[in-house]
PAZARO-839186 format. One record per residue (C-alpha): x, y, z; residue number from 0; chain; residue in one letter. Coordinates in nm, 3 decimals, m for minus. Layout:
! PAZARO-839186
        x        y        z   nr  kette  rest
        X        Y        Z  NUM      A     A
...
END
This chain:
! PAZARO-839186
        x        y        z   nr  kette  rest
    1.271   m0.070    2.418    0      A     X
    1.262   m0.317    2.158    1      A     X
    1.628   m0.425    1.975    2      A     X
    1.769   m0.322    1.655    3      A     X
    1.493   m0.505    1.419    4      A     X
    1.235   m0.266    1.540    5      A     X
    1.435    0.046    1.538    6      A     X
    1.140    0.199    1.344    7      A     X
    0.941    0.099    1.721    8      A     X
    1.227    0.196    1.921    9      A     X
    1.248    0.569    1.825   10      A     X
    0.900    0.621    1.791   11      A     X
    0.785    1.028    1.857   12      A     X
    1.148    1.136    1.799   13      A     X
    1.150    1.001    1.416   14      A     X
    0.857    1.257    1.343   15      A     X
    1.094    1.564    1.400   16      A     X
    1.388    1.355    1.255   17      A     X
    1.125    1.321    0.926   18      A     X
    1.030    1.678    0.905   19      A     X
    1.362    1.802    0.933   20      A     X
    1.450    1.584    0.678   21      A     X
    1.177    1.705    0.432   22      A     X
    1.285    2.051    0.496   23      A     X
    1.628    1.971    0.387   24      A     X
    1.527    1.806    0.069   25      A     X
    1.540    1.472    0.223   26      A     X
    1.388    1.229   m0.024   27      A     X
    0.982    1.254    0.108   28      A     X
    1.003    1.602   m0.022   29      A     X
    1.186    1.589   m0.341   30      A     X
    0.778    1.520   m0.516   31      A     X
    0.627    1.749   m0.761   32      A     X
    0.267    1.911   m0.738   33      A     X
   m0.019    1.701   m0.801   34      A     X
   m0.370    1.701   m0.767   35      A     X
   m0.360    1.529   m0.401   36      A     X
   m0.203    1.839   m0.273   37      A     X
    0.158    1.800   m0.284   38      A     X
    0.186    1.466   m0.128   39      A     X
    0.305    1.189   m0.342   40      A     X
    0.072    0.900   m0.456   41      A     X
    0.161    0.471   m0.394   42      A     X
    0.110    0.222   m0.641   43      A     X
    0.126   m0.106   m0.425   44      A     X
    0.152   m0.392   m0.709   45      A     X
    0.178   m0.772   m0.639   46      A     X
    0.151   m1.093   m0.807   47      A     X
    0.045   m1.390   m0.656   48      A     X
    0.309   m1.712   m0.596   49      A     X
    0.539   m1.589   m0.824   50      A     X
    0.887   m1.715   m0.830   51      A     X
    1.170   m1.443   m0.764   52      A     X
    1.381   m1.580   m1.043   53      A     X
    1.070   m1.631   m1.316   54      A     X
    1.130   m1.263   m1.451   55      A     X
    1.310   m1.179   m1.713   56      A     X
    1.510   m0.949   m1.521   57      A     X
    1.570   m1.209   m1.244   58      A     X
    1.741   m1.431   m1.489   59      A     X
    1.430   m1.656   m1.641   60      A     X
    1.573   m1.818   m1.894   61      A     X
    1.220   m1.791   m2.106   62      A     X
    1.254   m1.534   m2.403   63      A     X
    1.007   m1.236   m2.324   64      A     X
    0.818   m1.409   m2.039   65      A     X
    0.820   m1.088   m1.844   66      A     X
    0.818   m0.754   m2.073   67      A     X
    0.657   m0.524   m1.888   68      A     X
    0.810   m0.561   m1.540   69      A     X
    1.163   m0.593   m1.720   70      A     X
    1.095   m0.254   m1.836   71      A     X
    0.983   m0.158   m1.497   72      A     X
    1.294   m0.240   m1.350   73      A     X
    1.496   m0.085   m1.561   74      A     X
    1.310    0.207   m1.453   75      A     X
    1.416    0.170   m1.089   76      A     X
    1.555   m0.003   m0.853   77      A     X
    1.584   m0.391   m0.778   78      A     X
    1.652   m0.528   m0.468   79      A     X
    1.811   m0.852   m0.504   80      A     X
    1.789   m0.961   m0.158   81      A     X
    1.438   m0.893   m0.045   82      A     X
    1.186   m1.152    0.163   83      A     X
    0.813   m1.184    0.220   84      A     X
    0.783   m1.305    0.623   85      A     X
    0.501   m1.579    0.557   86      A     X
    0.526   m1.763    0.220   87      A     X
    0.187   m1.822    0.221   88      A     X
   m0.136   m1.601    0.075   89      A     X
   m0.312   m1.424    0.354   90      A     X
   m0.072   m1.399    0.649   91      A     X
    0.195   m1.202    0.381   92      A     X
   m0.009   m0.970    0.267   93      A     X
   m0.126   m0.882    0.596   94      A     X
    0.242   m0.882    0.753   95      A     X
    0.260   m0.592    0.397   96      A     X
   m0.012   m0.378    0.537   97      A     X
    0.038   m0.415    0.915   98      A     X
    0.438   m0.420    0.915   99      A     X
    0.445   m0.686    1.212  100      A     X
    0.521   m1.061    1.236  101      A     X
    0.232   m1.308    1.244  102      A     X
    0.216   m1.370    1.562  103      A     X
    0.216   m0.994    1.722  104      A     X
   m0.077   m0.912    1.448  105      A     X
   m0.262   m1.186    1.514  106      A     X
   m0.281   m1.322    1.180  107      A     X
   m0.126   m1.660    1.217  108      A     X
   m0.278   m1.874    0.934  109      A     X
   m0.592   m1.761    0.674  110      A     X
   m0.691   m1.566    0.960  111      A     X
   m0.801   m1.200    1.042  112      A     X
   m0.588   m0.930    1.206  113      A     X
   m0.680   m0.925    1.582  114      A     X
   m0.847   m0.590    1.699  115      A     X
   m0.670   m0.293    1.758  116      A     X
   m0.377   m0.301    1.487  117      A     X
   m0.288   m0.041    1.305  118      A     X
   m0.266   m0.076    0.900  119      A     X
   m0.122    0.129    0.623  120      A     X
   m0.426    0.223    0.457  121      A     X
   m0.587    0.293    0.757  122      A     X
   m0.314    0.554    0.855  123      A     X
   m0.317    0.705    0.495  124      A     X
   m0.682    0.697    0.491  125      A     X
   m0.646    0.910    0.837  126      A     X
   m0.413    1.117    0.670  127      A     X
   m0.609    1.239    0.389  128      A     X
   m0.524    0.950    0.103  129      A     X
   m0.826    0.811   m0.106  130      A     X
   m0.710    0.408   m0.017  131      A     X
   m0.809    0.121   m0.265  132      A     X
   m0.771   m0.216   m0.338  133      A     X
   m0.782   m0.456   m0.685  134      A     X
   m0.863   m0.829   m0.562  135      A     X
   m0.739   m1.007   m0.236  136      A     X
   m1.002   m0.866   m0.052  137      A     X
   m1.084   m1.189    0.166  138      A     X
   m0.662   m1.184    0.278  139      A     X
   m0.722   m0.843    0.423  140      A     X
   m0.934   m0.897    0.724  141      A     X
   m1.117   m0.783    0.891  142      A     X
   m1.225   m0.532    0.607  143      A     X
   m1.291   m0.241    0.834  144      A     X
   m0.918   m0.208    0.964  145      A     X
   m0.813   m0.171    0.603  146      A     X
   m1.075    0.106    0.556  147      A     X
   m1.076    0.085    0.168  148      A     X
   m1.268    0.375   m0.019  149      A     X
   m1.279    0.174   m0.330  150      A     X
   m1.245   m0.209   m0.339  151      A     X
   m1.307   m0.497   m0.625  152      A     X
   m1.279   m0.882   m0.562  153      A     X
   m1.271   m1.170   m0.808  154      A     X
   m1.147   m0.958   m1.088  155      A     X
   m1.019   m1.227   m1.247  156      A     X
   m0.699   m1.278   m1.463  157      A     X
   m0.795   m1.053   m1.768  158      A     X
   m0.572   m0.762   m1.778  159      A     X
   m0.815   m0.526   m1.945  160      A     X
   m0.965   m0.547   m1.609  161      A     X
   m0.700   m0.441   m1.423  162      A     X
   m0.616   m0.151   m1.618  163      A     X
   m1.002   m0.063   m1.666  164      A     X
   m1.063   m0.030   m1.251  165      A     X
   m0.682    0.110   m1.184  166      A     X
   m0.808    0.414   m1.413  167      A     X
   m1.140    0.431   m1.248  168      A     X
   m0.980    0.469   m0.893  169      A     X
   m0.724    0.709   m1.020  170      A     X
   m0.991    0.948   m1.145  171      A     X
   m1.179    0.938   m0.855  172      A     X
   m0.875    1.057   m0.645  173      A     X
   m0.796    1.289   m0.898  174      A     X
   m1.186    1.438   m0.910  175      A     X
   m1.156    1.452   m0.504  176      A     X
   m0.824    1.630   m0.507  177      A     X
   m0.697    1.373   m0.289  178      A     X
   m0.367    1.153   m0.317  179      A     X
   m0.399    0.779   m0.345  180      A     X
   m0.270    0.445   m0.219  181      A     X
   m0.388    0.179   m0.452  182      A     X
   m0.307   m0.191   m0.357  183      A     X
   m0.302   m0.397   m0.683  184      A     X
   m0.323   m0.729   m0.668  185      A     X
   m0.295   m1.018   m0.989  186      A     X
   m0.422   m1.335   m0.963  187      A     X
   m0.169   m1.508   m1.206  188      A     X
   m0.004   m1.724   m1.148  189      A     X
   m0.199   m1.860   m0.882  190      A     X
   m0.349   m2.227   m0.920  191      A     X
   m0.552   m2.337   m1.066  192      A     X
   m0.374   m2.235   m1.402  193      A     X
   m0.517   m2.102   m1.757  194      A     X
   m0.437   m2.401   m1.999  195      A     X
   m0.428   m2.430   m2.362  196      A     X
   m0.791   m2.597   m2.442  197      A     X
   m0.659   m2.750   m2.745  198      A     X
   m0.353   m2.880   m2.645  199      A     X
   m0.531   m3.011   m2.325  200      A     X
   m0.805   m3.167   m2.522  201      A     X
   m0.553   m3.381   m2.758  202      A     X
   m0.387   m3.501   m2.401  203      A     X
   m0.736   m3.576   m2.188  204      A     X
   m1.009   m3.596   m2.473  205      A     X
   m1.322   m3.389   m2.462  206      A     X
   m1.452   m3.611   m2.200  207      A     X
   m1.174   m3.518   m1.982  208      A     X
   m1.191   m3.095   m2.089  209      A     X
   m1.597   m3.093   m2.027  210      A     X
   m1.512   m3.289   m1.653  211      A     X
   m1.264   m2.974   m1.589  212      A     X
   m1.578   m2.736   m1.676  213      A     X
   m1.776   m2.880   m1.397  214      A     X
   m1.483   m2.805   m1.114  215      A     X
   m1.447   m2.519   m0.894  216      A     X
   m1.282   m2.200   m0.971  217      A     X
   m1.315   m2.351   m1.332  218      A     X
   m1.310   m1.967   m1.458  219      A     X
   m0.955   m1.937   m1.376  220      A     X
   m0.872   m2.268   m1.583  221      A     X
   m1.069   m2.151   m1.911  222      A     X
   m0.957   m1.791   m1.899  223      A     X
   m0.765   m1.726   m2.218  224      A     X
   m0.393   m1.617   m2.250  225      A     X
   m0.231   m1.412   m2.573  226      A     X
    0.047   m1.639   m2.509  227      A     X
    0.070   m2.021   m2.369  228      A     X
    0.382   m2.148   m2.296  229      A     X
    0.465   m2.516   m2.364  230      A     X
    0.595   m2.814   m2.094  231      A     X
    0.917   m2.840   m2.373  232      A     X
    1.008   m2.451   m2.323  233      A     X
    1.027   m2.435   m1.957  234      A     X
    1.344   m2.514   m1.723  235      A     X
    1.277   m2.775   m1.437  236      A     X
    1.388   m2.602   m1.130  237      A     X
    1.615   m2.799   m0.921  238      A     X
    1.415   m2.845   m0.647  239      A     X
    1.146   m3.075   m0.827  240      A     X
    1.200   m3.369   m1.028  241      A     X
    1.249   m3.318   m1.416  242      A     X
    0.897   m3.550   m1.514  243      A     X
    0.626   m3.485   m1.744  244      A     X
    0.326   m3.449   m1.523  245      A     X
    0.562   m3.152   m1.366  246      A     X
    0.662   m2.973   m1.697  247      A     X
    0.321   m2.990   m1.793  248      A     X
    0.223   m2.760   m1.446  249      A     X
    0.520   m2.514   m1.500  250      A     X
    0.389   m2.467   m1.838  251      A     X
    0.102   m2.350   m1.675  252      A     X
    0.265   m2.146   m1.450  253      A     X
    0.473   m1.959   m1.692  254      A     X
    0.151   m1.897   m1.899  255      A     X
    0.028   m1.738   m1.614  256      A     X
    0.334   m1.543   m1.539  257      A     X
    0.347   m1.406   m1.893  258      A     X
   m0.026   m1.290   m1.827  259      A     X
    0.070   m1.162   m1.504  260      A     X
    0.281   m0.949   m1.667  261      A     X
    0.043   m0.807   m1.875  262      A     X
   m0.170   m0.686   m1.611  263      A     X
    0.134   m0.516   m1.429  264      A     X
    0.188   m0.321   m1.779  265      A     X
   m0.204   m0.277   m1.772  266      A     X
   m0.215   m0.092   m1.438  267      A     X
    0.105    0.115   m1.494  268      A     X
   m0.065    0.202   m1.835  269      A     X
   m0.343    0.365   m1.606  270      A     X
   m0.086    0.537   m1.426  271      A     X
    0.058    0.695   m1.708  272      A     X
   m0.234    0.823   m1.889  273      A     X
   m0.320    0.999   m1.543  274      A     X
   m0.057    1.220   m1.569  275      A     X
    0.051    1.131   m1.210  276      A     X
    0.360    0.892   m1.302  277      A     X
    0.615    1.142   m1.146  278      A     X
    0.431    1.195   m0.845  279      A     X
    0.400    0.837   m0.774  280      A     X
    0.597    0.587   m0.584  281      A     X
    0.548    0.213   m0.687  282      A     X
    0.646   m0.098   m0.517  283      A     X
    0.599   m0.461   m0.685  284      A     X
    0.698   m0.800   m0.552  285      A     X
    0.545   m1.126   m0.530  286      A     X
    0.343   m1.241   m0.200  287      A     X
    0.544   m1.561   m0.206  288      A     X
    0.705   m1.820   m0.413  289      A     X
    0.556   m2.067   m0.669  290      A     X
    0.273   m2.305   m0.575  291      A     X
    0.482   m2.602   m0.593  292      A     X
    0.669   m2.843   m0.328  293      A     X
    0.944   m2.699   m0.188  294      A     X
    0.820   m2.323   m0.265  295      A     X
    0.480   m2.216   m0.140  296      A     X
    0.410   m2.265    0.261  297      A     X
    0.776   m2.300    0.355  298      A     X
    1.087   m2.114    0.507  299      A     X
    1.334   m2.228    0.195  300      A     X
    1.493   m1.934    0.018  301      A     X
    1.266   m1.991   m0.304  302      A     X
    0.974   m1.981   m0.077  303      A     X
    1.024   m1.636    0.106  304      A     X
    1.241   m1.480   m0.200  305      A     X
    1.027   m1.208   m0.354  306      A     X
    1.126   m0.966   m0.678  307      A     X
    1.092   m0.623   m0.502  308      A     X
    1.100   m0.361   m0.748  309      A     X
    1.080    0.034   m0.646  310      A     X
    1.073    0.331   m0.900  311      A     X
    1.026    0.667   m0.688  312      A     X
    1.118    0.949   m0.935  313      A     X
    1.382    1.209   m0.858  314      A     X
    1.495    0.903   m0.573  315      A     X
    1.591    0.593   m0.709  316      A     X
    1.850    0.506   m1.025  317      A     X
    1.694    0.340   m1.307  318      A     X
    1.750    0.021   m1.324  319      A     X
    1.971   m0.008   m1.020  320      A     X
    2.045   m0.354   m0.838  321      A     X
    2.075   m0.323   m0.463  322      A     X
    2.248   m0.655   m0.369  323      A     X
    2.371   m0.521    0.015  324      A     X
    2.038   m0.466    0.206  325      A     X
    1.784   m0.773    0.315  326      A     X
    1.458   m0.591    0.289  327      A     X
    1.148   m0.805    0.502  328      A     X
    0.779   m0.770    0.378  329      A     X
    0.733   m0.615    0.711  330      A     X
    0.943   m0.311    0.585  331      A     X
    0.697   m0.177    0.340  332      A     X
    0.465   m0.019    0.614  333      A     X
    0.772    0.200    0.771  334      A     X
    0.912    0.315    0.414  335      A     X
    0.591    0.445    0.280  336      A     X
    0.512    0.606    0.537  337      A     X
    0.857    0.777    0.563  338      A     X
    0.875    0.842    0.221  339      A     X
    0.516    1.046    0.231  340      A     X
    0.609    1.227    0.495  341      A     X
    0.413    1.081    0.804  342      A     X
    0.488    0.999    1.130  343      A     X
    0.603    0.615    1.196  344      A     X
    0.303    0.391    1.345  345      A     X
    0.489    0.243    1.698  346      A     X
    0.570   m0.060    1.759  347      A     X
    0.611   m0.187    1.436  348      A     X
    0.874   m0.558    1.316  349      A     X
    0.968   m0.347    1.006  350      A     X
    1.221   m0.101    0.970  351      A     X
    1.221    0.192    0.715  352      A     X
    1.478    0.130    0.409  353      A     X
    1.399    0.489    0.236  354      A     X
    1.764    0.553    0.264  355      A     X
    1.859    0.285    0.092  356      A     X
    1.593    0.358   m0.197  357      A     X
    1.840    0.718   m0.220  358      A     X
    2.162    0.492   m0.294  359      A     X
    2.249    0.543    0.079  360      A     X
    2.385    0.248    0.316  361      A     X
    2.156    0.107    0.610  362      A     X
    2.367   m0.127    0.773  363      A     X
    2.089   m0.238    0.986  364      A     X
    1.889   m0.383    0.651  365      A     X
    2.154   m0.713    0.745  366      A     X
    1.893   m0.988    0.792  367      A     X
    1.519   m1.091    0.664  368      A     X
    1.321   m1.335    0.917  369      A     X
    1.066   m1.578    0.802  370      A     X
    0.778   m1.725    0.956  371      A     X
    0.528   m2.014    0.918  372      A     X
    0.262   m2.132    1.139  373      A     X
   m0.047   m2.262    1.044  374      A     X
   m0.149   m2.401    0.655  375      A     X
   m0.482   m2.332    0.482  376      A     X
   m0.620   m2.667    0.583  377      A     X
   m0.556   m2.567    0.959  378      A     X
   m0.235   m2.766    1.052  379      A     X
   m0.013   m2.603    1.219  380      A     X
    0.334   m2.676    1.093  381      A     X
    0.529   m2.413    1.280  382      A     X
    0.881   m2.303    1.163  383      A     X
    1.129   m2.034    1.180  384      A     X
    1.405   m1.898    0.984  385      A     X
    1.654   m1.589    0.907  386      A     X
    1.812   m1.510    0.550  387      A     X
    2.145   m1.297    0.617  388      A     X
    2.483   m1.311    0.467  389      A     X
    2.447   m1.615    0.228  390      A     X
    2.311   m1.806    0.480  391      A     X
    1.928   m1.952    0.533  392      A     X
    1.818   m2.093    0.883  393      A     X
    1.564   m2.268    0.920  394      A     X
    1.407   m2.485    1.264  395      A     X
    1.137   m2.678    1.166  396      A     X
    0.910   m2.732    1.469  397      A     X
    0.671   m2.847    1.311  398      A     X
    0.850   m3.208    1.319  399      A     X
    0.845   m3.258    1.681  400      A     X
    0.466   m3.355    1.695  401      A     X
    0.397   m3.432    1.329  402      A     X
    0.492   m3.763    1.163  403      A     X
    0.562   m3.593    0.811  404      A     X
    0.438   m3.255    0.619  405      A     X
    0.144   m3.239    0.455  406      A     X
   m0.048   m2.911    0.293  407      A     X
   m0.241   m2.820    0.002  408      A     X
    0.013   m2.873   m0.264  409      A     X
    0.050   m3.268   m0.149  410      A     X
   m0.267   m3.294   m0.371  411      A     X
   m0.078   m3.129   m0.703  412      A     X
   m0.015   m3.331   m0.954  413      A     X
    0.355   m3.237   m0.910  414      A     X
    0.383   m3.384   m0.610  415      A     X
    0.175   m3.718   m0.730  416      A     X
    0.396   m3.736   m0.984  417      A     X
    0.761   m3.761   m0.781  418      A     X
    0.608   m3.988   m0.528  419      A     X
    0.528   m4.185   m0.842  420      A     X
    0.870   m4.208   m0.947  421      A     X
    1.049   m4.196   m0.637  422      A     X
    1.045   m4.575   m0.618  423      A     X
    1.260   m4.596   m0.960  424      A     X
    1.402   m4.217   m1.016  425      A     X
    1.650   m4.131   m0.732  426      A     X
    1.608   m3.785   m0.773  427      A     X
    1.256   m3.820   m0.694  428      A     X
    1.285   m4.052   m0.390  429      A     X
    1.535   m3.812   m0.200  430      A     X
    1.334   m3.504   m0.298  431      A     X
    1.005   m3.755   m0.161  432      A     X
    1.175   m3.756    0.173  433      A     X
    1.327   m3.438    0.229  434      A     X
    0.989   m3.290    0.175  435      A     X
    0.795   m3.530    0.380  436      A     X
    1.031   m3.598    0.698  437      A     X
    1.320   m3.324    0.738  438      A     X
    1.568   m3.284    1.030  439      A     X
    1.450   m3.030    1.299  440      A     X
    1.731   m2.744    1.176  441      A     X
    1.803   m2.709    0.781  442      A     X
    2.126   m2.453    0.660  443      A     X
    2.153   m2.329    0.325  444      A     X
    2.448   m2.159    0.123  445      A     X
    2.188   m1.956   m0.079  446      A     X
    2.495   m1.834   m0.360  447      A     X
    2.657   m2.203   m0.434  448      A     X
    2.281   m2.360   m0.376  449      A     X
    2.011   m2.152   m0.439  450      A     X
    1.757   m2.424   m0.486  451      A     X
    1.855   m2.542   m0.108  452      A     X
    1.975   m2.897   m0.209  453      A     X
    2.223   m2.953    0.060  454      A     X
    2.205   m2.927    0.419  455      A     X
    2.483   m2.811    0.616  456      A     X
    2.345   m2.761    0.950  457      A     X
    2.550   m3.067    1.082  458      A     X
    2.881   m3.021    0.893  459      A     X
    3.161   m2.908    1.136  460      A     X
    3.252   m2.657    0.948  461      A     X
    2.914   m2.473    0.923  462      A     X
    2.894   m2.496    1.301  463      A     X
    2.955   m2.158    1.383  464      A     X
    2.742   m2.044    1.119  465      A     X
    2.459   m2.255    1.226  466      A     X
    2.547   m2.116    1.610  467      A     X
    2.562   m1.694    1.531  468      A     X
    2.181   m1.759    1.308  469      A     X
    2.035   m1.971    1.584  470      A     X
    2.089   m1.683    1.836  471      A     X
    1.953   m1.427    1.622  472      A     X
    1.655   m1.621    1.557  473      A     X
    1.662   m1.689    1.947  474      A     X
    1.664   m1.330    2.015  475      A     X
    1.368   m1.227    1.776  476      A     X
    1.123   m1.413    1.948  477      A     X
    1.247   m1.329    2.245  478      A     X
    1.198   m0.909    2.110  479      A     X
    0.904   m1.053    1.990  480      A     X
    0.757   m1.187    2.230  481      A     X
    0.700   m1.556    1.996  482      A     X
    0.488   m1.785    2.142  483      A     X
    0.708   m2.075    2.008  484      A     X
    1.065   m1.947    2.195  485      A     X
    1.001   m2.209    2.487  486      A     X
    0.953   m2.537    2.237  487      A     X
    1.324   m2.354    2.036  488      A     X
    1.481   m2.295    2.388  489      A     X
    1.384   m2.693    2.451  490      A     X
    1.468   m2.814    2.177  491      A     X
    1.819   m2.656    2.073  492      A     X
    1.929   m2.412    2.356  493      A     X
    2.044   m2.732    2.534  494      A     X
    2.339   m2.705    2.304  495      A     X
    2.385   m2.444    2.215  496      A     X
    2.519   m2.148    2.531  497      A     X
    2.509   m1.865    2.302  498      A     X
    2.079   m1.883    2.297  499      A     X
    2.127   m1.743    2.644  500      A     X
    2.325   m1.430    2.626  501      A     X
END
């Protein structure tokens, strides 16, 4: 039997009488109105890509209507202000979302398929009578055969007429099967490489420069047009990067592609609407990971793993409630929906169910969120652990034992050029230089008093037993887990540290 973190594994057969007595009682999987699927209630799965918790409007951006639609959407339901992808990184997250297991027990490890044999959640709704699609991501959902999609569009693009326009297509084509539907909806923005202002871009690099940009890959993304482009003097530098030029020019291009982002999310729940099956439908939005930027994207730091989770189940949760108790995990989503449709648990599952806690009910279980990296898109491996609970972030950064410094995609941003330019005469930049390139093997965050993870305290005194009680429950989820990286932790801190043995 597996320990408290996979309680959803642990009970297994006995939660499917648990759930149906539960229905029967008016439990919240039954509270759902009639619909055309039969009485079961649709999911709206929504995600942006590498968006920042905090660069909503309702998260506390300090950008004046940046995020409209989902601001409205969570004032429709319910917020959870302490929820965590596992794998802050594109592929790997999603398919930790669809699977509800940890990297390495699904196989999916880097930018790398599922391995045979595992269960997903479309699969089990498509099993279960649900007409299963999916809007974009396509090629981080591998292999395509265990997601079993009935309808599914890549390389839509960031044009939010698009999203709306195939949303509405899929939801009539459940509707003219009779069939309920899980729809996976996922927006490009604000991925790199961002939309930029032509104009403004020409007067800084000259048509020379604008016509060299035409000629570059994924070029499309660059020249799509926005209804709204934010400027490098509007946005807020977070903490975590250096306040220079070359970096407010790529938030500005960011934001612009949060605030299109947006759009789409209001798009698609536009489609919803218009179908008439809003009430009978349970949607879920969050981000896949943080912001592609150093310190953020492909790392364990709170920013990185921090996702806005949104919920609006009708009849279940409060509008515009803020659930700041539970630590939801990306692994969780598989469990919930599945409880909250009324179908038996898959076993053997990371995640844990939080429909209780959609009700306004306490799960003191929901106490911790663990994080994961292993391998980056360019095929390093750069392993690392970590735990969000309490205030507290833990992270061990194995990756430091073989490698002389950390290196991945964003290295190459012009962010990152940028601070190593002016780490030799901005001390800002030089310490943020070195932290990122060569860190200490453990890292501990106060997440409240230092959200953007500025200060270490893993070898302060008084953060020792702190630093102790999250190094054993990291120690004991691999161990659950079965992690192929417990012996190289057990090495390299158990030495020290008794408790890793109980």
């Amino acid at each position: 039997m597996r320990p408290r973190l996979l309680t959803v594994a642990a009970i297994g057969a006995a939660l499917v009488g648990a759930i149906a007595s539960a229905c029967a009682a008016g439990a919240p999987s039954a509270r759902r109105g009639p619909s055309a699927g039969g009485g079961r209630p649709n999911v709206l799965l929504v995600t942006m890509d590498d968006l920042q918790w905090d660069s909503l409007g309702a998260t506390g951006c300090s950008l004046s209507d940046i995020t409209p639609n989902l601001d409205r959407f969570a004032s429709e339901g319910l917020r959870f202000h302490n929820a965590f992808v596992n794998v802050a990184v594109c592929q790997p997250s999603r398919e930790a979302f669809l699977t509800g297991r940890f990297p390495h027990r699904s196989g999916a490890l880097g930018f790398l398929p599922i391995a045979d044999g595992i269960p997903t959640l479309p699969g089990e709704l498509s099993r279960n009578g649900y007409l299963v699609g999916a809007i974009n991501k396509l090629a981080h959902m591998q292999p395509s055969d265990a997601f079993g999609w009935d309808f599914a569009h890549d390389r839509v693009g960031n044009r939010p007429e698009r999203y709306y326009a195939l949303s509405r297509e899929f939801i009539e084509q459940a509707h003219a099967a009779r069939r309920p539907f899980f729809l996976n909806a996922n927006i490009t923005d604000p991925h790199r490489p961002f939309s930029l202002d032509i104009d403004a871009l020409r007067e800084r690099i000259g048509d020379a420069g604008v016509e060299e940009l035409r000629g570059r890959e994924h070029a499309e993304y660059v020249f799509t047009e926005a209804s709204r482009y934010i400027t490098a003097d509007e946005v807020e530098v977070p903490g975590f990067l250096t306040d220079l030029q070359p970096v407010r020019n790529e938030l500005a291009g960011y934001f612009t592609g949060v605030h299109r982002g947006d759009e789409s999310v209001g798009e698609i729940l536009r489609a919803l609407d218009e179908s008439g099956e809003r009430e009978n439908t349970l949607v879920l939005f969050l981000s896949d990971h943080g912001m592609p930027f150093p310190f953020s994207k492909s790392n364990c730091y709170p920013g990185s793993v921090r996702t806005p989770l949104i919920v609006r189940w009708p009849g279940t949760t409060d509008a515009g409630a803020v659930d700041t108790t539970h630590f939801i995990s990306g692994v969780d989503l598989v469990p919930t929906i599945l409880e909250a449709v009324g179908l038996a648990p898959l076993i053997d599952l990371d995640g844990r169910s939080f429909v209780r806690a959609l009700a306004g009910e306490s799960q003191p279980e929901l106490d911790a969120a663990f994080t994961f990296y292993n391998i980056s898109f360019s095929g390093d491996e750069l392993p690392m652990r970590g735990v969000l609970a309490g205030r507290y972030c833990y992270i061990y950064n194995g990756w430091n034992l073989a490698a002389d410094e950390y290196r991945c995609n964003l290295t190459t941003s012009s962010t990152w050029r940028a601070m190593l330019r002016a780490s030799s005469t901005n001390a800002h930049a030089e310490e943020r230089v070195g932290v990122y390139a060569h860190r200490p093997l453990e890292e501990l965050f106060d997440c409240v008093s230092d959200p953007d993870a500025l200060v270490n305290l893993a070898d302060r005194p008084e953060f020792a037993s702190t630093r102790a009680e999250l190094r054993a429950r990291v120690s004991r989820m691999m161990r659950a887990t079965d992690d192929p990286l417990l012996s190289r932790y057990m090495g390299a801190i158990s030495a020290t540290v008794p408790e890793l043995d109980d």
